[in-house]
Every structure is written in C-alpha cells, then in structure tokens.
Backbone as JSON, one array per atom type, in Angstrom:
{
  "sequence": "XXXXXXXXXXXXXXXXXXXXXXXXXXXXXXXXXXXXXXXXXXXXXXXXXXXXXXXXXXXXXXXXXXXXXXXXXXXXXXXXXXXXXXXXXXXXXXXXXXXXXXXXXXXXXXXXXXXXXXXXXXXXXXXXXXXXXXXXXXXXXXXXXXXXXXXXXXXXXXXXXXXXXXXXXXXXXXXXXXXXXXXXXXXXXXXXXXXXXXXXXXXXXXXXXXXXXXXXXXXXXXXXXXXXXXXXX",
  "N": [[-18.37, 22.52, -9.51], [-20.47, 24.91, -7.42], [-21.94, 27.92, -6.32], [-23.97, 27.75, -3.42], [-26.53, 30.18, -2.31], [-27.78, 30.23, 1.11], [-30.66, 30.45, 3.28], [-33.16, 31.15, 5.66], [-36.22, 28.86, 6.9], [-39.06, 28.49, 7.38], [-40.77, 25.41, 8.12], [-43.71, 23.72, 7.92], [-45.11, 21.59, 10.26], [-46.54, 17.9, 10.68], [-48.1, 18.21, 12.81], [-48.68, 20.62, 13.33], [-47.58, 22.47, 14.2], [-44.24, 24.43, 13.95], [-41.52, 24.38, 12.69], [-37.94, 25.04, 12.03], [-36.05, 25.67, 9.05], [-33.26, 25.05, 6.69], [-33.34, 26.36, 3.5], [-31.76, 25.83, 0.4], [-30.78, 27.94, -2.4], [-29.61, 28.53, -5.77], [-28.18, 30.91, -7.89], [-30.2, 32.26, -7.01], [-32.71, 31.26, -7.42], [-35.17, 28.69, -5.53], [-33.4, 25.3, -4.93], [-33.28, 23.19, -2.82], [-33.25, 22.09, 0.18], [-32.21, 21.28, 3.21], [-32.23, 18.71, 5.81], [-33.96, 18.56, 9.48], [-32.01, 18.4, 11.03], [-29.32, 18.57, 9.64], [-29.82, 21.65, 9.17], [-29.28, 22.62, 11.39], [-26.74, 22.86, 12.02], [-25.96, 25.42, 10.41], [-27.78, 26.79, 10.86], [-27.56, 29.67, 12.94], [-25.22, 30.21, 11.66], [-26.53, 31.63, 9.39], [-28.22, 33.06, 10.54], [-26.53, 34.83, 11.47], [-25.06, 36.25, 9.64], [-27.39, 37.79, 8.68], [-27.62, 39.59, 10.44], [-25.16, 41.05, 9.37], [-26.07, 42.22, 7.67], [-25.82, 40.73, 5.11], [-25.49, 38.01, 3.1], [-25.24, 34.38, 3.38], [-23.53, 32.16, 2.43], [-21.98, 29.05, 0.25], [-20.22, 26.15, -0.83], [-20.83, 24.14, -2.72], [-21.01, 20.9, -4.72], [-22.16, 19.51, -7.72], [-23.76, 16.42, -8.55], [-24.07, 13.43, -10.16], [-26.73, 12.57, -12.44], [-27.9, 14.46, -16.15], [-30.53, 13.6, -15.32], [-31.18, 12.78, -13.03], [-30.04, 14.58, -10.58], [-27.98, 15.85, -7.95], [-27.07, 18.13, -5.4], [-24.14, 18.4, -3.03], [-23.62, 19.84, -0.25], [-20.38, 21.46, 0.57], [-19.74, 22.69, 3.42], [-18.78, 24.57, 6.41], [-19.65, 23.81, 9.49], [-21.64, 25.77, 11.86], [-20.44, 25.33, 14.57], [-17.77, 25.21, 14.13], [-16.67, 27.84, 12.45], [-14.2, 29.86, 13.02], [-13.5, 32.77, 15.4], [-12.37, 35.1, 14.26], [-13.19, 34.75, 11.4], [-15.6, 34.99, 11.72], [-16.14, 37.71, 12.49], [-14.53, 39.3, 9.8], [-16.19, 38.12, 7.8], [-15.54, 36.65, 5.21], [-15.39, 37.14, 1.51], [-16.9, 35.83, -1.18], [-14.91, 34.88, -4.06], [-15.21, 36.67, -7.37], [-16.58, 35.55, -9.7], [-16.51, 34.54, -13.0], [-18.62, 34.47, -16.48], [-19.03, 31.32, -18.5], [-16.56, 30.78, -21.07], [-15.04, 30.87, -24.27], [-12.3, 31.57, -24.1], [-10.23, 33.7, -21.6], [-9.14, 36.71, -20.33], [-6.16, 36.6, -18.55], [-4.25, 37.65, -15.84], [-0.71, 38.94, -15.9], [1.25, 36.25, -14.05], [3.86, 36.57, -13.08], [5.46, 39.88, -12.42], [7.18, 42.37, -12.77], [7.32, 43.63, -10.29], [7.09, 41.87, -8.42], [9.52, 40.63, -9.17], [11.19, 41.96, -8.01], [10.58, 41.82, -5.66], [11.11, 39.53, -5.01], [14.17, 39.64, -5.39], [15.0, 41.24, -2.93], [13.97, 39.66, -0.69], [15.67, 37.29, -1.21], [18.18, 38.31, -0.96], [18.14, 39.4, 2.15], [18.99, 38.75, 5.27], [19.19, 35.22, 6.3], [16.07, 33.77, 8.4], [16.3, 32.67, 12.05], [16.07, 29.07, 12.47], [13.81, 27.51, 14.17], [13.61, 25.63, 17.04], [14.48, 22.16, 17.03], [12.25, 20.82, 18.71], [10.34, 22.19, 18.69], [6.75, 22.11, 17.97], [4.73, 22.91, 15.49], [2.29, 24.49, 13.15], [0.32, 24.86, 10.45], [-2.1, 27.75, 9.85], [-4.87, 28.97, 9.67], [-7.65, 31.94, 8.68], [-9.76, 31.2, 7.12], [-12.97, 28.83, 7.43], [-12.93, 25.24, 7.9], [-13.7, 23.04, 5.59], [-15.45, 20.4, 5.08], [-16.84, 17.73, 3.65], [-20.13, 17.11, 2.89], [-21.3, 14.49, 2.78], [-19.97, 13.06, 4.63], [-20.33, 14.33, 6.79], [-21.91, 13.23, 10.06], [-24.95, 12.71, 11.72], [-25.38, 11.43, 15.41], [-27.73, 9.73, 17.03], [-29.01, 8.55, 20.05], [-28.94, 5.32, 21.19], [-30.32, 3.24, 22.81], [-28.18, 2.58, 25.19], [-26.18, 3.08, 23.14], [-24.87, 5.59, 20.97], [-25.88, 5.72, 17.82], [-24.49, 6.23, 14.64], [-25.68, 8.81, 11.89], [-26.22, 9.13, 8.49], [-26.65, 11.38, 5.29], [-26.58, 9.39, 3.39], [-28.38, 7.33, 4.66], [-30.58, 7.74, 5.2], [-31.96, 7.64, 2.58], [-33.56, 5.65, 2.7], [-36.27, 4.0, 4.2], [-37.27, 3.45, 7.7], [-38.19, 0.89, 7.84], [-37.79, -0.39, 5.48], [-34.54, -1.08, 6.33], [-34.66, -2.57, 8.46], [-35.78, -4.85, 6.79], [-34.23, -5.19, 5.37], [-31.92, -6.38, 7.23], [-33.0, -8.66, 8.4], [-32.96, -10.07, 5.49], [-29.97, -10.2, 5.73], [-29.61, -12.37, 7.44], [-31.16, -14.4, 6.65], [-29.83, -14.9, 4.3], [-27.73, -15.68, 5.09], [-27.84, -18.02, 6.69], [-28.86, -19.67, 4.49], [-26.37, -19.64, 2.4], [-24.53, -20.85, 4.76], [-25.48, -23.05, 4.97], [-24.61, -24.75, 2.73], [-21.75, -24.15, 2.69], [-21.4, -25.68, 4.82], [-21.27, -28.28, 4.16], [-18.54, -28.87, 3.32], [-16.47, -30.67, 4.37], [-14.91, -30.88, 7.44], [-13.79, -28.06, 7.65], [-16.08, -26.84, 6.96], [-18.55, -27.09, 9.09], [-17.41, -24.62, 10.65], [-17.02, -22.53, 9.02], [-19.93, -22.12, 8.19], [-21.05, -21.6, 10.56], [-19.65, -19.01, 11.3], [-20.35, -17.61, 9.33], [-23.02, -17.1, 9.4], [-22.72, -16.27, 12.31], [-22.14, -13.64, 11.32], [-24.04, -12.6, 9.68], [-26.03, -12.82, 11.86], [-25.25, -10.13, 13.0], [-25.14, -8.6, 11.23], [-27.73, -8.2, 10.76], [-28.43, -7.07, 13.13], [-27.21, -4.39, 13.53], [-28.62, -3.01, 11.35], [-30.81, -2.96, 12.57], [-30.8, -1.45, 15.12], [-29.92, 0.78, 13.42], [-32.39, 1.28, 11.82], [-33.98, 2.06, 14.25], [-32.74, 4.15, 15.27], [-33.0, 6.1, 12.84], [-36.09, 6.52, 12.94], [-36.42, 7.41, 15.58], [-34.88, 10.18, 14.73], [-36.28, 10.99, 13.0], [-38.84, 11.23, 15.12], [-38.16, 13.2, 16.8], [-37.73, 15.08, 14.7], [-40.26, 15.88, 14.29], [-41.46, 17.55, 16.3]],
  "CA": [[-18.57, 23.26, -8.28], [-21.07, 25.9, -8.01], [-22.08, 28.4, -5.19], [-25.3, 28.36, -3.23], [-26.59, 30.56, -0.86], [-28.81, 29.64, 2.24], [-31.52, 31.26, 3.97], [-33.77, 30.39, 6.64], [-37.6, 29.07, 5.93], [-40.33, 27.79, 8.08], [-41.78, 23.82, 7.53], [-45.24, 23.33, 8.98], [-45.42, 20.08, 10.84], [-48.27, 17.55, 10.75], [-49.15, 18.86, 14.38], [-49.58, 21.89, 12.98], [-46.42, 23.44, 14.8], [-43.45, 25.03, 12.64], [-39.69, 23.91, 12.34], [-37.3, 26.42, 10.93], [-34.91, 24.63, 8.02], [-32.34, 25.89, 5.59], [-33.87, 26.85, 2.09], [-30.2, 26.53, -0.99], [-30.49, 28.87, -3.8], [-28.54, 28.42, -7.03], [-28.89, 31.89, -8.92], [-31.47, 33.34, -6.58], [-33.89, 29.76, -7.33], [-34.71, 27.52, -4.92], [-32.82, 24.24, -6.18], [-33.65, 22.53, -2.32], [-33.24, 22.59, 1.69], [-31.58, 20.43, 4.34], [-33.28, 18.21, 7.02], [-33.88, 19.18, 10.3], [-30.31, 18.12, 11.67], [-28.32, 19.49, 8.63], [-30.26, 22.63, 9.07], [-29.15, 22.86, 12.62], [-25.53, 22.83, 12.08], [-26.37, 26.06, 9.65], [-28.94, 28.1, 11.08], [-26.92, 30.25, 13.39], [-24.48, 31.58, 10.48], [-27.59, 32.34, 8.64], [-28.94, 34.42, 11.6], [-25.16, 35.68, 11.97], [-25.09, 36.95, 7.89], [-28.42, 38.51, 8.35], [-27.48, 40.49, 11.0], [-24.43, 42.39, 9.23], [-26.51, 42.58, 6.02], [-25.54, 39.81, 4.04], [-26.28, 36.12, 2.81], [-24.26, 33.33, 3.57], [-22.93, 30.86, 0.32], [-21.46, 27.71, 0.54], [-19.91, 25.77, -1.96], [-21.95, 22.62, -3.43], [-20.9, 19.9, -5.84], [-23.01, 18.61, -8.6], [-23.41, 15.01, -8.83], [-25.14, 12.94, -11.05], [-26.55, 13.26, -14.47], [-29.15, 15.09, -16.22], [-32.19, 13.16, -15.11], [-31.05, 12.87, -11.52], [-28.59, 15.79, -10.39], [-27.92, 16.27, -6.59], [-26.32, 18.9, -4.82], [-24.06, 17.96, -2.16], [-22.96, 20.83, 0.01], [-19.16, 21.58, 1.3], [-19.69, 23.88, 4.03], [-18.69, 24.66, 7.7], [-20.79, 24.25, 10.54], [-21.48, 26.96, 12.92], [-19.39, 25.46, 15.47], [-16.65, 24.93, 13.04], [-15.87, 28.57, 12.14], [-13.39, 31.0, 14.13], [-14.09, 34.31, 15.65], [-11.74, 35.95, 13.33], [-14.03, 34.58, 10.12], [-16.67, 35.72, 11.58], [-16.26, 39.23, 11.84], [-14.43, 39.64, 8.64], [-16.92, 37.29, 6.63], [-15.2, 37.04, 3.72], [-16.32, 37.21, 0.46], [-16.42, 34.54, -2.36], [-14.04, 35.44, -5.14], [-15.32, 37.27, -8.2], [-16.76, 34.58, -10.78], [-16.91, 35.51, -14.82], [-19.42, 33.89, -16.96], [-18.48, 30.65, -19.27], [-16.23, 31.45, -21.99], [-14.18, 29.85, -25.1], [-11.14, 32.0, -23.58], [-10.28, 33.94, -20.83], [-8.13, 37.37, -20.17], [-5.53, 36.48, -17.2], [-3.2, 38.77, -15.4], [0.32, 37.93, -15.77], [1.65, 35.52, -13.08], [4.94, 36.87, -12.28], [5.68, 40.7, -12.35], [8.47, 42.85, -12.48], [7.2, 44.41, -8.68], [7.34, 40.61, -7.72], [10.87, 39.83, -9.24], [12.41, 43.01, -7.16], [10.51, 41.47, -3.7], [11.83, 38.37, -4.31], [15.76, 39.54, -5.11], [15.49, 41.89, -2.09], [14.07, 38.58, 0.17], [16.75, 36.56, -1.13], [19.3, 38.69, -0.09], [17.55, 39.49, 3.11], [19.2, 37.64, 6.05], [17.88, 34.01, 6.79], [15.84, 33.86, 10.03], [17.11, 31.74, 12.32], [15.05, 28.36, 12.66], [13.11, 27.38, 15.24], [14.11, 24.46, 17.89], [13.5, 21.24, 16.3], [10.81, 20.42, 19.42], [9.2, 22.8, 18.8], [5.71, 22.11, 17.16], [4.1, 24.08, 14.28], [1.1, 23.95, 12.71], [-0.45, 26.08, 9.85], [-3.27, 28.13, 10.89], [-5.7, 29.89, 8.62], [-8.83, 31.88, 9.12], [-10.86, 30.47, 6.73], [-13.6, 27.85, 7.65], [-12.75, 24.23, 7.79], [-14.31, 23.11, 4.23], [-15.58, 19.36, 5.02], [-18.38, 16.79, 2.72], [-21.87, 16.92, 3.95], [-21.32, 12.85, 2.83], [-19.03, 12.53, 5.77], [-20.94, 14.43, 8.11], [-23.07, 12.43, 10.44], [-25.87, 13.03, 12.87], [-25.84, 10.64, 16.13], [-28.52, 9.31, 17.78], [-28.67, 7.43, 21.51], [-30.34, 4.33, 21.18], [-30.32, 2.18, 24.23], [-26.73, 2.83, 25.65], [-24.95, 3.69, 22.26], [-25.09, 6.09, 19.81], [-26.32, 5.36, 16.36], [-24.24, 7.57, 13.39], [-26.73, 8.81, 10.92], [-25.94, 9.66, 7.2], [-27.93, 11.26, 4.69], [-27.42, 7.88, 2.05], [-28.96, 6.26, 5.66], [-32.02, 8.73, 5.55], [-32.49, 7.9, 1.78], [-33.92, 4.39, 3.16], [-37.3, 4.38, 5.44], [-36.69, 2.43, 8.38], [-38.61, -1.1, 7.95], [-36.21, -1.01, 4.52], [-33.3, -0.9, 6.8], [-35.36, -3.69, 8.98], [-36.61, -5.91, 5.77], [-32.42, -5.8, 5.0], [-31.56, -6.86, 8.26], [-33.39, -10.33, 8.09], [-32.64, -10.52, 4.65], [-28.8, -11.06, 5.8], [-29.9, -13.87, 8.63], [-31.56, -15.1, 5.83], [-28.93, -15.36, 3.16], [-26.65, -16.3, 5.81], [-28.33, -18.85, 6.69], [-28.91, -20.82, 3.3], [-24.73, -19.98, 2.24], [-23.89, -21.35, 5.94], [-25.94, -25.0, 4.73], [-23.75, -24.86, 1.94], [-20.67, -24.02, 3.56], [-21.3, -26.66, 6.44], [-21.19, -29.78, 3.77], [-17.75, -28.74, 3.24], [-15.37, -31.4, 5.63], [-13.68, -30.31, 8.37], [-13.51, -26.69, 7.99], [-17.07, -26.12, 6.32], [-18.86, -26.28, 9.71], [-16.75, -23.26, 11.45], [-17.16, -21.64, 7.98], [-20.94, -21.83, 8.27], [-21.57, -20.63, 12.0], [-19.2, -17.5, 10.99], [-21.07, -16.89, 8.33], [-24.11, -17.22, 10.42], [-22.65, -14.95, 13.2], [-22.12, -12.45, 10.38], [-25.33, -12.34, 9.54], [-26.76, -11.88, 12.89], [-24.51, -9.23, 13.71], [-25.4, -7.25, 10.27], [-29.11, -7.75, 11.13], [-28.34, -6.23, 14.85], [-26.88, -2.89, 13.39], [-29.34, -2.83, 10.65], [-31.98, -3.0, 13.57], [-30.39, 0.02, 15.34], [-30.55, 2.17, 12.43], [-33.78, 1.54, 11.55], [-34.54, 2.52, 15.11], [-32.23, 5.93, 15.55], [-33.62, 6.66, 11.82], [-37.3, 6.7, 13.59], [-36.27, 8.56, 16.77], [-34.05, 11.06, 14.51], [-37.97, 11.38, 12.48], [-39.52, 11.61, 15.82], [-37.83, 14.6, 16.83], [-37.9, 16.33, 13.68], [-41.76, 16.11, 14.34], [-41.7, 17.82, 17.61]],
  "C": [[-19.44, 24.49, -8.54], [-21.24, 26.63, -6.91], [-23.6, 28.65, -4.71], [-25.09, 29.2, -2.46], [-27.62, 30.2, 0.26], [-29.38, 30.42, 3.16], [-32.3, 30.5, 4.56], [-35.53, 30.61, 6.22], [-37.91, 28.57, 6.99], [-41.16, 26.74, 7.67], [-42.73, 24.06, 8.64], [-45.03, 21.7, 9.04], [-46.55, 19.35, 10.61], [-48.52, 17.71, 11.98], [-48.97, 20.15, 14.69], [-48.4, 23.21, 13.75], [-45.18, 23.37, 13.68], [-41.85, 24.71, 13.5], [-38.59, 24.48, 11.45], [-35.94, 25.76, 10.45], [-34.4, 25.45, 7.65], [-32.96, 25.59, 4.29], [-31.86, 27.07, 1.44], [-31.17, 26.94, -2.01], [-29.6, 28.31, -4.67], [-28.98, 29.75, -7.88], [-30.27, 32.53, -8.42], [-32.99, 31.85, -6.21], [-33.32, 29.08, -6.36], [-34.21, 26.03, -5.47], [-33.2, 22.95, -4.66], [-33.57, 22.82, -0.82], [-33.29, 21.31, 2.14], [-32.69, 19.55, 5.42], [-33.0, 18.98, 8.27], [-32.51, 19.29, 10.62], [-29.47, 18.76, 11.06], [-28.49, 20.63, 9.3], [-29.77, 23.42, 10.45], [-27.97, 23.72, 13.03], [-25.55, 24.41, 11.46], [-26.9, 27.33, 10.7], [-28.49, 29.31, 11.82], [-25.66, 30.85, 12.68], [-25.37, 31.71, 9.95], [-27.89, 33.35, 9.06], [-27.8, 35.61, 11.49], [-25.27, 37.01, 10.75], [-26.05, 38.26, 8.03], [-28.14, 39.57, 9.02], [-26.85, 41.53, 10.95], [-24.79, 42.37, 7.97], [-25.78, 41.92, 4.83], [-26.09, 38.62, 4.46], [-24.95, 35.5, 3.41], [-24.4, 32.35, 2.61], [-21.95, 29.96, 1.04], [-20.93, 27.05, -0.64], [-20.77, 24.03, -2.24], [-21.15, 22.15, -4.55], [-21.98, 19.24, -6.46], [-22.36, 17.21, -9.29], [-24.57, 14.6, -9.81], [-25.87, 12.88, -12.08], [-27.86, 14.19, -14.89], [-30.77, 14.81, -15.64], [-32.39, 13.22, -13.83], [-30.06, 13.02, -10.67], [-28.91, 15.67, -8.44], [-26.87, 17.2, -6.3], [-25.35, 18.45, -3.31], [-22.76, 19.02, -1.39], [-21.34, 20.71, 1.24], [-18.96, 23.32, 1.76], [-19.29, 23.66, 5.55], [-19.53, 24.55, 8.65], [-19.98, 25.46, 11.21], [-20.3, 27.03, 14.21], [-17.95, 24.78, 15.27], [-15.66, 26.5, 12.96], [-15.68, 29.3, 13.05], [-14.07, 32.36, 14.66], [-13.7, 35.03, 14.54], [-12.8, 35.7, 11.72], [-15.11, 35.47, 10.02], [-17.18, 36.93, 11.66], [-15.66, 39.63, 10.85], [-15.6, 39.0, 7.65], [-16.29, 37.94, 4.98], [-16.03, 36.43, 2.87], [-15.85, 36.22, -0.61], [-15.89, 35.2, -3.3], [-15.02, 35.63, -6.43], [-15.26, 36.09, -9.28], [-16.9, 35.34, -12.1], [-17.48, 34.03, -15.37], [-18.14, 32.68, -18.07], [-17.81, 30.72, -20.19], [-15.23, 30.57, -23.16], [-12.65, 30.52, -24.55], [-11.3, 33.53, -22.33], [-9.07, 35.11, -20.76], [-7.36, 37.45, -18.53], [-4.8, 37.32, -16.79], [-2.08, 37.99, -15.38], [0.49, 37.21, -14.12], [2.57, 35.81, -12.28], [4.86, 38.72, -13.31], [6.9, 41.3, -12.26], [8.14, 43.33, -10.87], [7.68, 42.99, -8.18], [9.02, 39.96, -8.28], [11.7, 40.7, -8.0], [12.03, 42.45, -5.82], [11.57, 40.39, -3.9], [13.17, 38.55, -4.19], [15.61, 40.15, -3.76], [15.21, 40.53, -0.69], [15.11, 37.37, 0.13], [17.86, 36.57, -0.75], [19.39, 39.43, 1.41], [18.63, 38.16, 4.21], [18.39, 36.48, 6.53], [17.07, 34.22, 8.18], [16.21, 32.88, 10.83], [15.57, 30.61, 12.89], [14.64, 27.82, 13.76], [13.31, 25.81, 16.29], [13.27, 23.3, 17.27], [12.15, 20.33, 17.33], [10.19, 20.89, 20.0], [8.01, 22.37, 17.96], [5.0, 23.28, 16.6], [3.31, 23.72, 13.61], [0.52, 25.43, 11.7], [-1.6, 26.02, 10.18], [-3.84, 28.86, 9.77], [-7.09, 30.41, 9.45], [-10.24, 31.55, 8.61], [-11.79, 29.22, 7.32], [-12.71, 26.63, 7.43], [-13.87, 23.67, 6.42], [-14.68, 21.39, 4.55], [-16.94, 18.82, 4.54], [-19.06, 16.56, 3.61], [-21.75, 15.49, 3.83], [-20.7, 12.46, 4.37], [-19.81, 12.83, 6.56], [-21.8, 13.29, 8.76], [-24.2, 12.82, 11.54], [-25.55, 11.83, 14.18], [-26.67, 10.64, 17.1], [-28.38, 8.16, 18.78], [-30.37, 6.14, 20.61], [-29.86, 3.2, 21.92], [-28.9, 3.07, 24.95], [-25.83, 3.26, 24.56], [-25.47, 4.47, 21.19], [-24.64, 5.61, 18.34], [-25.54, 6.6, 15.05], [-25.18, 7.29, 12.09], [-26.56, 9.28, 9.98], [-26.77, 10.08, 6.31], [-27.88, 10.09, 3.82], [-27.87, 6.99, 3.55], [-30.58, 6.66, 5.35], [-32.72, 8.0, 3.93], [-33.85, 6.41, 1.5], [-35.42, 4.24, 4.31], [-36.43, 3.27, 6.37], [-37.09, 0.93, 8.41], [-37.57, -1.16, 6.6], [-34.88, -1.52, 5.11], [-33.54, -2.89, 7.5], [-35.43, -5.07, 8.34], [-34.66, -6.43, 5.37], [-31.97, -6.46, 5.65], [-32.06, -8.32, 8.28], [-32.61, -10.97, 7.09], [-30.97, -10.88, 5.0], [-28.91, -12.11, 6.46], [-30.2, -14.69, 6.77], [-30.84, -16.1, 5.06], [-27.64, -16.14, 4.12], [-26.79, -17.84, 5.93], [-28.21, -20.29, 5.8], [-27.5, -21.4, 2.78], [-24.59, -20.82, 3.06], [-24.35, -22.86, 5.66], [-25.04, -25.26, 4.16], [-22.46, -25.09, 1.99], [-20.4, -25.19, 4.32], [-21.09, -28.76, 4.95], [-20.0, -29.84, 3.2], [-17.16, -29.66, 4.68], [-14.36, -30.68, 6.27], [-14.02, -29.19, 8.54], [-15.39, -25.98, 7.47], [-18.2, -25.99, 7.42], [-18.7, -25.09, 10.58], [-16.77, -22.2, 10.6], [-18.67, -21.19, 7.98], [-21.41, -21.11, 9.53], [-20.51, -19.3, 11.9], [-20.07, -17.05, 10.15], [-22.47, -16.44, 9.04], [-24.03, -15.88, 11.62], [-22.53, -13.97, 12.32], [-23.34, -11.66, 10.28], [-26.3, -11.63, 11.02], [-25.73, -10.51, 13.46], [-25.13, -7.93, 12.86], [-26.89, -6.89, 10.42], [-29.25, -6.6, 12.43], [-28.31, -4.39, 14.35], [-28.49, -2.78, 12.42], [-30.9, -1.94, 11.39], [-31.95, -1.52, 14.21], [-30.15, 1.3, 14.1], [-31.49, 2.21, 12.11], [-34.46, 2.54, 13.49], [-33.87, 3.97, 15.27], [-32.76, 6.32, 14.09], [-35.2, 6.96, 12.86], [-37.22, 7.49, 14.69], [-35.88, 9.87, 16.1], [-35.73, 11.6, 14.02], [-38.49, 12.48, 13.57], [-39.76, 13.09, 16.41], [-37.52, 15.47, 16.36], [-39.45, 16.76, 13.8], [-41.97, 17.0, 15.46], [-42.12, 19.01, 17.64]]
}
C-alpha cells in the first residue's frame, strides 16, 4: 500500500480543445492519471483540497511485478464523502521510513488500566429495544476498489457497465471476440450434435451461448466507443 496524491492537469484533445484529468503522484513524481470518467468522480475533492490549502491523497495498491507494476487506487468519490469529512479533512497518519526494527509505544497503560476499572464498575446502560435498528456510523470516507468501480453507458435502451480491464481492450477486439464465440460455438455444437439423443439440445445451447456472448460483446464494444466519443468532446 502506498499513498498518492492527486492534482488536477489539462489534456489537449485532437480538436484542439482541453479536458481537465487527474494527474497521481507517488513522492511528489508523476507515476500516472485517470481517464476522463475516473477523473470525474475526483475532480471536485481536488478543487475542494485546493481551496483550504491542501492536497488530497488516496491510498493505491501496487500490483504486479517489476517489469509491469500498476497502481490501482482505493479512494472515495466526491459523491461518496460526508459533510462532516469534509470540513475536518483529515489527515493521513504519520508514516516512518523502512526499517530492520521499529520503536512502539506500549499498548496498554497504567492511565488505561484505571479507565477501564472505573468503566467496569460504572453502571451498565440499559440496552436498547431489541427493534430497534443500529448501524455503525463513521466519518471517514467509504474506502472502495477502483476494480469494482464502473462507468455506465446508454446504449440503445440499456446501460452498458464499463470497467477499466474493459478499456484495456479497443473496441473491434471486443468485436473480433464476439464472433470468435459464434464461431467456436458453432464447431463444439457439430460435435456435440453427433452425440444421440441429448447431443442435439446440447449443441443449439451451446450455440445460443455463443450468440448471446457475441450480443454483449457487441454492446461493449459499442458503449467503449461512445464512452471514447465523449471523452473527445
């Protein structure tokens, strides 16, 4: 786990008009920056930070090995965190450099043995109706994987969910896949079908499989290209 922080940058378009992304830091270096959509979710605690004279940090996981490392950030969107967060903005805890050992503070205290005898002999409180509902509440951010997140895009009547391992794909790849299951379906389903009795109902499933996985395939290649379109805008 490591901590970036994120600041706001300006991409030039190819039509020559500008699109304002998120720029991560690691240590001050740029290490990379979000797509439009990510950047979206973002950009408004950036503005927020700047305004009471600070950055905004996030926490990131490093994946992957030396040759080909990714960052993959666990942060809040904007319309994720509370009021209360956002005028305290708290602060990331106090890191110390790598070390073969480490000086800790004890764990338990004599100040902390005397709270706890005096709470133990403290009267109980009395508990709360069992229908009642309770729920812990914090004011920290909600902490959820940029993997999970998704973007959606309309395409025809339904929206399309968009991932970045979707993005890492152009869209005729997505397209060229999509056949390729008809395809393979196809040849198994011959195979399948010279099976007695049950091997042609085994082949036209297999078959509908196939066209079904081409169908989606089809719709992501197409909300991938719209999601493009209107990063171009």
């Amino acid at each position: 786990m490591v901590i970036l922080t994120m600041h706001r940058m300006v991409h030039l378009l190819r039509n020559g008009s500008e699109k304002e992304l998120v720029e991560v830091r690691l240590d001050g270096e740029r290490v990379g920056q979000l797509t439009a959509t990510t950047s979206a979710h973002y950009l408004p605690s950036i503005r927020h930070a700047e305004d009471v004279g600070t950055k905004l940090g996030v926490w990131a996981k490093i994946k992957g090995s030396g040759l080909a490392a990714e960052l993959v950030i666990q942060g809040a969107r904007a319309s994720e965190l509370s009021d209360d967060w956002l005028r305290t903005m708290a602060a990331f805890p106090s890191l110390v450099g790598e070390a073969l050992s480490y000086a800790i503070p004890p764990a338990y205290t004599e100040a902390e043995r005397a709270s706890q005898t005096r709470h133990q002999n403290a009267p109980a409180a009395p508990e709360p109706p069992a229908s009642q509902p309770w729920a812990l509440q914090s004011n920290q951010p909600t902490v959820r994987d940029a993997e999970a997140a998704a973007a959606r895009v309309r395409v025809g009547k339904q929206l399309m969910a968009i991932t970045d391992k979707d993005r890492q794909y152009s869209p005729g790849l997505h397209k060229a896949a999509g056949i390729s299951m008809i395809g393979i379906s196809i040849i198994v389903g011959l195979f399948l079908a010279a099976i007695p009795f049950i091997g042609p109902v085994l082949g036209l499933g297999l078959l509908a499989l196939g066209i079904y996985g081409n169908v989606l395939k089809w719709r992501l290649a197409i909300a991938l290209e719209a999601e493009k379109r209107a990063d171009y805008r």
